[in-house]
C-alpha positions as CSV (number, residue, x, y, z in Angstrom):
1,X,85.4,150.2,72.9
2,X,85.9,149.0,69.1
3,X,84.8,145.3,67.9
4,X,87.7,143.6,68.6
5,X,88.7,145.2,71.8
6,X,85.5,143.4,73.0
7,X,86.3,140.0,71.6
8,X,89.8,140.1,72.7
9,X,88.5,141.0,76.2
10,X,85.9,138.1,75.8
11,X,88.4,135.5,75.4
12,X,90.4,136.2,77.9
13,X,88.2,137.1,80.6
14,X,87.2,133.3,79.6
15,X,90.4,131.7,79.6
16,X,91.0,133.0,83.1
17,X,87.8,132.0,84.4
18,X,87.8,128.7,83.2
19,X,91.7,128.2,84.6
20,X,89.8,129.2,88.1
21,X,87.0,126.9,87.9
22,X,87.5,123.7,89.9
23,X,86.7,120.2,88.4
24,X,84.7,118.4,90.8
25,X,81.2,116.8,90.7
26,X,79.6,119.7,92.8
27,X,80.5,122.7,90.1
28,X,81.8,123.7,86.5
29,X,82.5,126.1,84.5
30,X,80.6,126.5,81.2
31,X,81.2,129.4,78.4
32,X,78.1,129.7,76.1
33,X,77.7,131.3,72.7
34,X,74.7,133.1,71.0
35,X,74.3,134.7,67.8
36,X,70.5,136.0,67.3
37,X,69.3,137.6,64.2
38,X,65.7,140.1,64.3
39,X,63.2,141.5,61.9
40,X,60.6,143.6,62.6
41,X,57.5,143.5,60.5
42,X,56.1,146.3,62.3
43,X,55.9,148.7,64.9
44,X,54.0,145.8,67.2
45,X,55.2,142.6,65.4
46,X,58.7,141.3,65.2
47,X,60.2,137.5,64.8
48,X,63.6,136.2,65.6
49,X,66.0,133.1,64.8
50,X,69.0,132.0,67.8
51,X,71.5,129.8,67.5
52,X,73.7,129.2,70.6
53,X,76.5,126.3,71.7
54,X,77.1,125.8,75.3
55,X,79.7,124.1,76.9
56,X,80.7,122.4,80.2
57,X,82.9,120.6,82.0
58,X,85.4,123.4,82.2
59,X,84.4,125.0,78.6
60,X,85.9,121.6,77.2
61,X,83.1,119.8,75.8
62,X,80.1,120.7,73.9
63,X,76.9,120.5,76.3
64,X,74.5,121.1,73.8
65,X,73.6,123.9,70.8
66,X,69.9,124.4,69.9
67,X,68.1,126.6,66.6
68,X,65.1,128.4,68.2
69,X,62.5,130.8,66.1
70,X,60.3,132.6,67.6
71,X,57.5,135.5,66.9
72,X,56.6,138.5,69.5
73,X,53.9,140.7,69.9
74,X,54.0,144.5,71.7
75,X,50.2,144.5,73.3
76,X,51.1,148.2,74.6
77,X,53.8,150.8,75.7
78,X,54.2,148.6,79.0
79,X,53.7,144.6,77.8
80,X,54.8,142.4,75.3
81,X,54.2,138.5,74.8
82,X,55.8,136.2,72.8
83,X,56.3,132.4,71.4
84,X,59.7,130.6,70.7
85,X,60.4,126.6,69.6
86,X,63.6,125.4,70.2
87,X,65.5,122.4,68.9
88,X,68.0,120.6,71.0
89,X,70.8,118.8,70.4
90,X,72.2,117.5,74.2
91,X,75.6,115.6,74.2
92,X,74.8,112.4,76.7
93,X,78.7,111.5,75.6
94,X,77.9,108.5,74.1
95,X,75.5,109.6,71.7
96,X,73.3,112.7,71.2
97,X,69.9,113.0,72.0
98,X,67.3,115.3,70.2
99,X,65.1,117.2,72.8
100,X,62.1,119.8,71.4
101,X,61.3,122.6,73.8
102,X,58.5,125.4,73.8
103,X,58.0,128.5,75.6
104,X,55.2,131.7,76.1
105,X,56.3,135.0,77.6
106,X,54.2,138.0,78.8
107,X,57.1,140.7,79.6
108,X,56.4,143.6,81.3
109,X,58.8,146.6,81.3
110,X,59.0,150.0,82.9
111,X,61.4,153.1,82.6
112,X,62.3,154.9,85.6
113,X,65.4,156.7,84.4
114,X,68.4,156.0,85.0
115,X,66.9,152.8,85.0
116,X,64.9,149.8,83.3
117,X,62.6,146.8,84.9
118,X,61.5,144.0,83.2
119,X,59.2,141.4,84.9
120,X,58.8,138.2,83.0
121,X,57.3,134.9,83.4
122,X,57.3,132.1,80.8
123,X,55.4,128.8,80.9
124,X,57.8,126.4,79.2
125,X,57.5,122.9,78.2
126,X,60.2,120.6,77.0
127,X,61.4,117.0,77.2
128,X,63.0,114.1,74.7
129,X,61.5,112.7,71.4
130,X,60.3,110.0,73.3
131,X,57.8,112.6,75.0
132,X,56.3,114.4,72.2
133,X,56.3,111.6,69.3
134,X,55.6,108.4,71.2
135,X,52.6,105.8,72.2
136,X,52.0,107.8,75.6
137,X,50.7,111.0,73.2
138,X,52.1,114.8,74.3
139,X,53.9,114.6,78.0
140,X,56.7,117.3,78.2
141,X,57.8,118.4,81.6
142,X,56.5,122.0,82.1
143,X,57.7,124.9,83.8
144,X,57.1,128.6,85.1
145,X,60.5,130.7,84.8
146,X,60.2,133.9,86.1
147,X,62.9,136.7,85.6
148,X,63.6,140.3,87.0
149,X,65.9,142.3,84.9
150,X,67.6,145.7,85.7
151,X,69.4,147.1,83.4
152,X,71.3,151.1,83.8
153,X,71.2,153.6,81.3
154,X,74.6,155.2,80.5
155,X,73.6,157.5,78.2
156,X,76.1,155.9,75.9
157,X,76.1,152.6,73.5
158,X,77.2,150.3,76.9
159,X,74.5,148.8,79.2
160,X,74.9,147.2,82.5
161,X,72.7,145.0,83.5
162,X,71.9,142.2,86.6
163,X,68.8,139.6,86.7
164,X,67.3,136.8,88.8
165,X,65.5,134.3,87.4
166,X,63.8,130.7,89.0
167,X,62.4,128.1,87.6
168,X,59.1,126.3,89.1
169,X,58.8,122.5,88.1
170,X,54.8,122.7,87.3
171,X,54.7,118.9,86.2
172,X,57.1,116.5,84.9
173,X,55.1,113.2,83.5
174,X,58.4,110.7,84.1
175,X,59.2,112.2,88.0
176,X,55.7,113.3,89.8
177,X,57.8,113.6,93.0
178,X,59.4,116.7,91.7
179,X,56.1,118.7,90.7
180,X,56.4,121.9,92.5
181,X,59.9,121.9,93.3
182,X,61.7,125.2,92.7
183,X,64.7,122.9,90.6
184,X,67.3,125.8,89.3
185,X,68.1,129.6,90.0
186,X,70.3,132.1,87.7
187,X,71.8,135.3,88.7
188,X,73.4,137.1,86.2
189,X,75.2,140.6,85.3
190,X,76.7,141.7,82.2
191,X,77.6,144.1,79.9
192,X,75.7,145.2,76.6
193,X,77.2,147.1,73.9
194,X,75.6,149.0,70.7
195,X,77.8,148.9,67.6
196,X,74.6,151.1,65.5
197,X,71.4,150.7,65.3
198,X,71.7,147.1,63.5
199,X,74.3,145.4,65.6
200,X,75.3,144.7,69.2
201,X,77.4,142.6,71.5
202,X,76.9,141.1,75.0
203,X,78.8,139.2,77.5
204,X,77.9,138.3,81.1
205,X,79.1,136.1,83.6
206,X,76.3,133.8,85.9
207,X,75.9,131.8,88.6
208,X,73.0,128.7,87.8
209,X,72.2,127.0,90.9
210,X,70.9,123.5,90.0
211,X,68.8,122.3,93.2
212,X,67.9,118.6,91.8
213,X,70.6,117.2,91.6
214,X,72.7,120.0,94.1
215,X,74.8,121.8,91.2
216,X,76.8,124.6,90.8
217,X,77.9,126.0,87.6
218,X,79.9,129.6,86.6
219,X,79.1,130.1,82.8
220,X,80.9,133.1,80.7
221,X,78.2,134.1,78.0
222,X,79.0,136.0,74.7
223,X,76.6,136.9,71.8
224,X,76.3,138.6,69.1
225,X,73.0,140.4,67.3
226,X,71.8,141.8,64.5
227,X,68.5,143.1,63.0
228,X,67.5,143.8,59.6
């Protein structure tokens, strides 16, 4: 599959999907784009810099795009942990707010060919300016996300791959009555494709289940990576 057999494939599998998707207040359709670049510093130590846009109602409009840098460390064969910051801009429609979000990993992956699991949780804390920078001191809402990833080895440059991921509302400051919800599930497959050793592709198409408020959304992703 060259380059721009992928992209052409991309854009159309998004055009139809969003002509599919029904406009009502109970789902959308969303298409998001991420372009990640990597450098390793060493066999254990690596860091990373994402930029991604995402878009709702029906792909039209700009939900948000963030800038996120973050640093990971392999602790063995088996485990690896890692820190990311992201910046936020979110499109309220009538203005855009700035949101600051923070995350820790602990990843834990195992080979059993033709296959590979990953097990990952993440605490995660994130919120508005108004909860890191004002008179009420450092208040994010916090989270645990976990994530189980299996992904099926071709033998080729193309990987399949499926996940589940949920995300546990641990404490958010400005709605007690939520703490220890389960708020939002993803479930996910997609395709992953090696151009060489520097560059790769992905697209994948998801299902995010919102629980508060009750929300569907179907949401195309495409990306784009390179390491140097």
């Amino acid at each position: 599959m060259s380059n721009m057999s992928f992209l052409r494939c991309s854009l159309i599998v998004g055009m139809l999907l969003s002509s599919l998707a029904s406009i009502s207040q109970e789902q959308d359709f969303g298409w998001w784009w991420a372009f990640s670049a990597g450098h390793k510093f060493n066999t254990r130590m690596a860091m990373s810099v994402d930029e991604e846009i995402r878009l709702n109602r029906n792909a039209s409009t700009i939900d948000l795009f963030f800038t996120q840098v973050g640093l990971s460390y392999t602790l063995s064969k088996n485990w690896k942990a890692s820190f990311n910051y992201r910046f936020i801009r979110k499109n309220q429609l009538d203005y855009w707010e700035t949101r600051h979000g923070f995350f820790a990993d602990l990843a834990w992956k195992k080979r059993l060919k033709p296959l590979t699991f990953t097990l990952r949780g993440r605490l995660q804390g994130r919120g508005g300016e108004d909860q890191f920078f004002s008179g009420d001191g450092f208040s994010p809402d916090w989270f645990f996300r976990g994530k189980l990833q299996i992904q099926y080895d071709l033998g080729r440059r193309l990987t399949p791959f499926a996940s589940l991921e949920a995300f546990w509302l641990l404490n958010a400051p400005y709605s007690p009555e939520m703490n220890g919800d389960l708020t939002r599930f993803r479930y996910e497959a997609g395709l992953e494709y090696e151009i060489n050793r520097k560059h790769s592709i992905g697209i994948s198409y998801m299902l995010q289940h919102n629980r508060l408020p009750l929300f569907d959304e179907y949401i195309l992703t495409t990306g784009y990576a390179f390491s140097f």
